[in-house]
C-alpha positions, -999 to 999 in steps of 0.1 A, spaced: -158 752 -247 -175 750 -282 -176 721 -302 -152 723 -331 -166 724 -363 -153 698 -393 -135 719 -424 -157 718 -450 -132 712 -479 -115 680 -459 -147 666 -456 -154 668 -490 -120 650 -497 -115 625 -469 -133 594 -462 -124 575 -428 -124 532 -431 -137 509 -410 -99 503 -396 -96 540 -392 -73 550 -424 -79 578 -446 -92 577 -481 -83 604 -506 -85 611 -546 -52 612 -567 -43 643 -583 -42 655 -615 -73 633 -631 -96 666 -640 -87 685 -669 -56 682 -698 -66 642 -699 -54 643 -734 -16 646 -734 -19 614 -704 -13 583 -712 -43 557 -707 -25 539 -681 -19 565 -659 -52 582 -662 -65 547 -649 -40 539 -622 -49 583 -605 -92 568 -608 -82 545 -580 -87 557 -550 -56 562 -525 -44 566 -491 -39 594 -468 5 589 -457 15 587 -423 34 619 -427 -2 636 -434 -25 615 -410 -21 639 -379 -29 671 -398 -59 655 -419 -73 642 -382 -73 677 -372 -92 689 -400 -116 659 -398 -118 664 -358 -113 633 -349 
C-alpha cells in the first residue's frame, strides 16, 4: 500500500509539541483590525490549542 501523503493546508496550520498536542492560530487576526478592540487583537496573536473534539480529525490530516 502507498504511503499517505500529509494535506498540505494542515501542515501549514498545525504544529505538533513535544507532549504530542496540537498548535493552531486563532481566527479572525488578518484583515478588518480596525473595528477590534486592542485587547482582543492581542489575546487571537497568542497561539492556541487544537480541542479534543478536533484532535482525531487534525491527526488524520497530519498522518500521524
Amino acid at each position: 500500500m502507498p504511503k499517505l501523503k500529509t494535506k498540505s493546508g494542515a501542515k501549514k496550520r498545525f504544529k505538533v509539541t513535544g507532549t504530542g498536542k496540537i498548535k493552531r492560530k486563532h481566527a479572525f487576526k488578518n484583515h478588518i483590525l480596525t473595528k477590534k478592540e486592542t485587547k482582543q487583537k492581542r489575546r487571537l496573536s497568542a497561539k492556541g490549542l487544537v480541542s479534543k473534539a478536533d484532535m482525531n480529525n487534525v491527526k488524520a490530516m497530519l498522518v500521524l
